[in-house]
C-alpha positions as CSV (number, residue, x, y, z in Angstrom):
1,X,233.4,135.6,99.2
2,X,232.3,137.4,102.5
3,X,232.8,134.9,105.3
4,X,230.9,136.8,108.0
5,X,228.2,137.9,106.7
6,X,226.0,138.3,109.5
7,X,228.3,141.0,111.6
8,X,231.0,142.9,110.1
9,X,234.1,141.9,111.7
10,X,237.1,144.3,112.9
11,X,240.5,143.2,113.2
12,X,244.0,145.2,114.1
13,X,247.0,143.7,114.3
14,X,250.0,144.9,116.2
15,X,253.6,145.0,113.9
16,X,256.8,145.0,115.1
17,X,258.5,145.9,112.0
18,X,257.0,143.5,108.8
19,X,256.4,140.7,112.0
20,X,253.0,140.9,113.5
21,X,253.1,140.0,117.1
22,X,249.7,140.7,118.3
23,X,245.9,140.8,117.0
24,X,242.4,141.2,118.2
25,X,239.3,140.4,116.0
26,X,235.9,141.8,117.0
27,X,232.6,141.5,115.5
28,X,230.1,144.1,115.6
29,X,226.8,142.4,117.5
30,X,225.3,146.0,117.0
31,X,226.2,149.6,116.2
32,X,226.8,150.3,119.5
33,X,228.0,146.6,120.8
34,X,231.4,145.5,119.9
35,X,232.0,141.4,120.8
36,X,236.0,140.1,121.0
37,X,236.2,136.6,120.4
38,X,240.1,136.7,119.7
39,X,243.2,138.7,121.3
40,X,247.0,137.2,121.0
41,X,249.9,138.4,121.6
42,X,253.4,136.6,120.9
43,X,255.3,135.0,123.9
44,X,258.2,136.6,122.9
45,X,256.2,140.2,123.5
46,X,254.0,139.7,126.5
47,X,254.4,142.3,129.0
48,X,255.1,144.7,127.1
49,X,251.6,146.6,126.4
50,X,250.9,145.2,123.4
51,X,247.4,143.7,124.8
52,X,247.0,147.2,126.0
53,X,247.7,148.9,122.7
54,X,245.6,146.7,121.1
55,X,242.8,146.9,123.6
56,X,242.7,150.4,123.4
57,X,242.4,150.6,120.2
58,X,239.1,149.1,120.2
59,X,237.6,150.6,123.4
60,X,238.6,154.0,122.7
61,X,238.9,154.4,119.0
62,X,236.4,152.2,117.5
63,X,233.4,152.5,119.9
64,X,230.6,154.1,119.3
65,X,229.6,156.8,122.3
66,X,227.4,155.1,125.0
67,X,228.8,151.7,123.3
68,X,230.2,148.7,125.1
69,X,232.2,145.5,124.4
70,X,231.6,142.2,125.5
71,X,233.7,139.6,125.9
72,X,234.1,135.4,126.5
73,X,237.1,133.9,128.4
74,X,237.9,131.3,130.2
75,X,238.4,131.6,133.7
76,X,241.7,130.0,133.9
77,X,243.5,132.5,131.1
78,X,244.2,135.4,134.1
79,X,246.5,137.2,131.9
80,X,243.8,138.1,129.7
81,X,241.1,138.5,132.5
82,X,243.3,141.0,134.0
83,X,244.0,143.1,130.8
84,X,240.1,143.5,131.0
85,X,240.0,144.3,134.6
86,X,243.0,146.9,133.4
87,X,240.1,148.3,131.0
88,X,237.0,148.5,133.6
89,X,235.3,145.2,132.4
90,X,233.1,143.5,135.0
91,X,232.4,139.4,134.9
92,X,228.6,139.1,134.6
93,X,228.2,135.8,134.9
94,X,230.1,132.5,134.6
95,X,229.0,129.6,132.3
96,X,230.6,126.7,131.7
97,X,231.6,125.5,128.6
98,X,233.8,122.7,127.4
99,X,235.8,122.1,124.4
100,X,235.0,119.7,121.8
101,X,237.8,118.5,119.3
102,X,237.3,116.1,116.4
103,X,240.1,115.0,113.7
């Protein structure tokens, strides 16, 4: 079964040993445009440049030259806004969104 069958998706995952304490999931919007829709780290290894690592590993090894990477926050998670701000990224616009939950 291929889930995502539209985009291909990327993900890497940070280990610490056999525990994996970070990950970042991207899909590929184009050849040259990579979208994240997911970065985690573990609480017990924030601050410690795993975001970075993982980050980096996207922007600088798995983009295309001339490519970019977009990205969708929300604008009260600052620990993640900064790692972008870290990495050059620039808000282009705000939209406001909501979350729906159902059970």
């Amino acid at each position: 079964m291929n889930i995502c069958s539209e985009r291909s998706l990327l993900n890497a995952v940070a280990w610490n040993g056999n525990d994996p304490i970070g990950l970042i999931s991207c899909t590929e919007q184009t050849e040259k445009t990579k979208s994240i829709f997911l970065i985690g780290v573990d609480d017990r290894y924030r601050g410690r440049g795993i975001g970075e690592l993982l980050m980096s590993y996207v922007v600088r090894n798995r983009l295309e030259p001339g490519g970019r990477v977009v990205v969708d926050t929300q604008s009260n998670n600052t620990a993640t806004i900064n790692l972008y701000q870290i990495f050059g990224f620039k808000e282009l616009n705000q939209i406001y969104s909501f979350h729906k939950w159902m059970y």
